[in-house]
N, C-alpha and C positions, 0 to 999 in steps of 0.2 A: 654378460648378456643381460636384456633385459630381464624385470623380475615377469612371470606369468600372473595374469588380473589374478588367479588363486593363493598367491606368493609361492616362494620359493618353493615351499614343500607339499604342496598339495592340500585340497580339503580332508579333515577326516572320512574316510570311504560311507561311513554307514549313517544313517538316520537317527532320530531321536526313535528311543526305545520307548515303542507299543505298546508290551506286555503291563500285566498289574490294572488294568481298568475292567470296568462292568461288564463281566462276558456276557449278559444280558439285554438283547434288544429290547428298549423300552421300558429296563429294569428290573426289578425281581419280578418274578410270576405269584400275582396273587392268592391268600390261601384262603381256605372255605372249605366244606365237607365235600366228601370225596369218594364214594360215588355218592349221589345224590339218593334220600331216604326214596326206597319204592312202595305204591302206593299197594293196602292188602289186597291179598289175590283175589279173584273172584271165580266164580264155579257158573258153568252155562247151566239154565235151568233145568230138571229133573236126573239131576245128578244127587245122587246122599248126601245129607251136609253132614259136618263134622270133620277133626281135622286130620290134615294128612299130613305124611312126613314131607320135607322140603322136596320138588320138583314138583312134574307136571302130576294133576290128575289122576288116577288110577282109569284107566278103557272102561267105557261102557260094558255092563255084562252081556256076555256073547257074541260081541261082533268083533269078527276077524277080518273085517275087512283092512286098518290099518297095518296089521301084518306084512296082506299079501302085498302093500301097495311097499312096505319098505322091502320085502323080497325082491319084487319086481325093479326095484332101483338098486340093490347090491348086483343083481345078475346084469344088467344096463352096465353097469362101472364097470363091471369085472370086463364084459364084452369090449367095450372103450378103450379099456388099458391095455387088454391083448392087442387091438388096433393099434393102437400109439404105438407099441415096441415093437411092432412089425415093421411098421411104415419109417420108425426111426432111424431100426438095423439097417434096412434100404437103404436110408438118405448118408449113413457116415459108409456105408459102402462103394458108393456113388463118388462120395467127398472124397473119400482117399484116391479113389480109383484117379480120378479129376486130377489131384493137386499135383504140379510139379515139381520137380525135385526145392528144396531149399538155397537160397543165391545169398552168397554174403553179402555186407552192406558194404559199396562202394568206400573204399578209403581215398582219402585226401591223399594228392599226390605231392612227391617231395618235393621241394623251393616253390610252392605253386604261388607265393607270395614275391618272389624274386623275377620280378617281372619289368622295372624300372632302369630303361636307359638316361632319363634328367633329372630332373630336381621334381619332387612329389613333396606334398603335405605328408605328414606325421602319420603314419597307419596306426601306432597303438602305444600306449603308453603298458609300461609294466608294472606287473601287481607293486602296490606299497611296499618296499622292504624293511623286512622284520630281523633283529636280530645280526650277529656281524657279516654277513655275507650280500653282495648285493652282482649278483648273476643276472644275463642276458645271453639264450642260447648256450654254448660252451666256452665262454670267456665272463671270468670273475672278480674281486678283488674285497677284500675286507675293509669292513668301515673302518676298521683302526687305521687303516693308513693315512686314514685323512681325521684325526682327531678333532671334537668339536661343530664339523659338517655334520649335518642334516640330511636323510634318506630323505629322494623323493623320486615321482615318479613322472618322466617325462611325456607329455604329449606334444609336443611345438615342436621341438626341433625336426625336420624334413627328413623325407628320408629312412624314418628310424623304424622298427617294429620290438614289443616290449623294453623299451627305454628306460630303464632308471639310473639313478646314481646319487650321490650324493651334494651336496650346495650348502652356500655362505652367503650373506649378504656381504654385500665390503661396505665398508667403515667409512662414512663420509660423504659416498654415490647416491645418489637422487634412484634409486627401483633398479639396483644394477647388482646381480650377484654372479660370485666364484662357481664353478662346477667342475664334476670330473664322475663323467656315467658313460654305461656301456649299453650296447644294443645291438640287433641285428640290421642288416640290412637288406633292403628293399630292392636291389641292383639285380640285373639278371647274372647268372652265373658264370657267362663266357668274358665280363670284366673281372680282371685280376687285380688281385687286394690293391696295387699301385693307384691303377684308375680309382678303384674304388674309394681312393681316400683323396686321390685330388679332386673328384667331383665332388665328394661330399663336405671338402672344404667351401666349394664355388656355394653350391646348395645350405651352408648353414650360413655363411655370409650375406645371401639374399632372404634366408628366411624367417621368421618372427622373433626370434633372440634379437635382431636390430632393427626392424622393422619402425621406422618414424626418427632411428636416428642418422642416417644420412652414411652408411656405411660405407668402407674403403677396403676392398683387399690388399693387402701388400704381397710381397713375393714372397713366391711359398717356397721352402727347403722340402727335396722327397729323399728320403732314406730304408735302405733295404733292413730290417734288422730281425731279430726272431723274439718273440712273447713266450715263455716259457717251453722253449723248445720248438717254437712252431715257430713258422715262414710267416712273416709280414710289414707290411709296410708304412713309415712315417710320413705327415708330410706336417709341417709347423707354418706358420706364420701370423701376422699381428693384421687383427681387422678394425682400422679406426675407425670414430666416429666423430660427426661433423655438430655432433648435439651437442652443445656449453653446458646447458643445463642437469645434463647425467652425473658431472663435475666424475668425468671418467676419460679419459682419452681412445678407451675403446681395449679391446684384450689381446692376449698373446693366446694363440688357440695352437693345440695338437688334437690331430686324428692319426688312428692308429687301426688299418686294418687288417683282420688276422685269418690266414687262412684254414680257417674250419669252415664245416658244411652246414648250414648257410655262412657266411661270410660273418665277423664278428667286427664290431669297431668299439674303439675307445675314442671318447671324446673329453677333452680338458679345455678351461677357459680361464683363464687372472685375468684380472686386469695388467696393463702394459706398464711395467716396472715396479711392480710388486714382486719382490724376490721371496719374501716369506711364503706367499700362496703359490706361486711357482715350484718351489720346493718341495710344496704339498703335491700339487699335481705330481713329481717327478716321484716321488714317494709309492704312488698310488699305483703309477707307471711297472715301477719293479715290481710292485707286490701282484701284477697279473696274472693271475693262473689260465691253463687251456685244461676243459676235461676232456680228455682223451680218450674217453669211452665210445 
């Protein structure tokens, strides 16, 4: 297939790293004294001079009037405050009384993505894979099988939902690479794995993997066969291309759908009489797992 404008294996997922710069808007915050010197106190007149200890003033002798006026504002607050918690016991009495019962959050309903009777665009490409395992839904297979391939993760191909797998460039082709990735599929669930992998051969043959090279289905082989214990279906054949310039004649494609819930496929691609990368694919083929969980 064509290579994607990002090549084979995708961009690195994440951005250049942020951290480490001037947490500072504008820069450091300037220094200087802190609080600022205050200027000496002063005394209203016919008050005693002479110094007092730090705070306010000492009261004029004999009047109580400041007193009464902080009395008169403790007995205010206090008043206030009984108000408030009166009126507040109220209001969460009220609130409870009101609230109805707690509803849980609606959940996502099963296959609600399995919706696809033809050929659709790509819905999702699958996280980067990390490490030997490269899983879609509950069909798996280990990088080792395909020794020297590349994890990547697919978004082009039709059809697919969390896609990945692994890719090769081939040796020689003009933007044309090897693959062999798995995915879920997008199909509603009243087609059985057979259908499911003869359209989605029509569907990968019309879709961006060939797109501008002038592609050709050939006749496809369908085969009943089992993925590690589970029901499913082959279906092979070679989709050429009309492009000189690819200096590719076009690939020898297996899809492989597998009956788990949602529906699982495998999809493989060489170029057409390349025995060594075919071998690979076949490779990749046996080492399918189904989790059964």
């Amino acid at each position: 297939m064509t290579v994607p404008p990002a090549g084979p294996y995708g961009n690195y997922p994440y951005g250049p790293n942020t951290y480490g710069q001037d947490l500072y808007w504008g820069g450091q915050p300037q220094g200087g004294s802190y609080p600022p010197a205050y200027p000496p106190q002063q005394y209203p007149p016919g008050w005693p001079a002479g110094p007092y200890p730090p705070g306010p003033p000492p009261p004029g002798p004999g009047s109580k009037t400041p007193w009464l006026i902080l009395a008169g504002l403790a007995v205010l607050g206090v008043i206030l405050l009984v108000v408030i918690l009166v009126i507040g016991l109220r209001g969460d009495n009220k609130s409870t009384t009101a609230t109805s019962p707690a509803t849980s959050a609606p959940t996502s309903q099963p296959f609600s993505q399995q919706t696809a009777t033809g050929c659709t665009p790509n819905v999702s490409g699958g996280v980067q894979p990390i490490g030997d395992s490269i899983s879609a839904g509950k069909l798996s297979f280990p990088t080792s099988a395909a020794p020297g391939w590349s994890a990547f993760s697919d978004d082009q191909n039709p059809n697919l939902i969390d896609a990945v797998g692994v890719g090769h460039e081939v040796a020689g082709a003009d933007q044309w690479m090897m693959q062999a990735e798995v995915a879920i599929t997008n199909f509603v669930t009243t087609m059985d794995v057979a259908a499911q992998a003869s359209k989605l051969m029509q569907c990968v043959a019309d879709g961006p993997g060939y797109a501008g090279s002038s592609p050709t289905l050939g006749p496809t082989k369908t085969s009943s066969i089992t993925v590690d214990g589970v029901r499913a279906a082959r279906v092979d054949a070679d989709i050429t291309i009309a492009d000189s310039s690819r200096n590719v004649k076009g690939d020898s494609v297996t899809i492989i759908a597998v009956d788990t819930k949602p529906v699982t496929v495998f999809l493989g691609a060489t170029p057409i009489g390349d025995a060594t990368s075919r071998a690979t694919v076949e490779r990749v083929i046996e080492a399918l797992k189904v989790n059964k969980s």
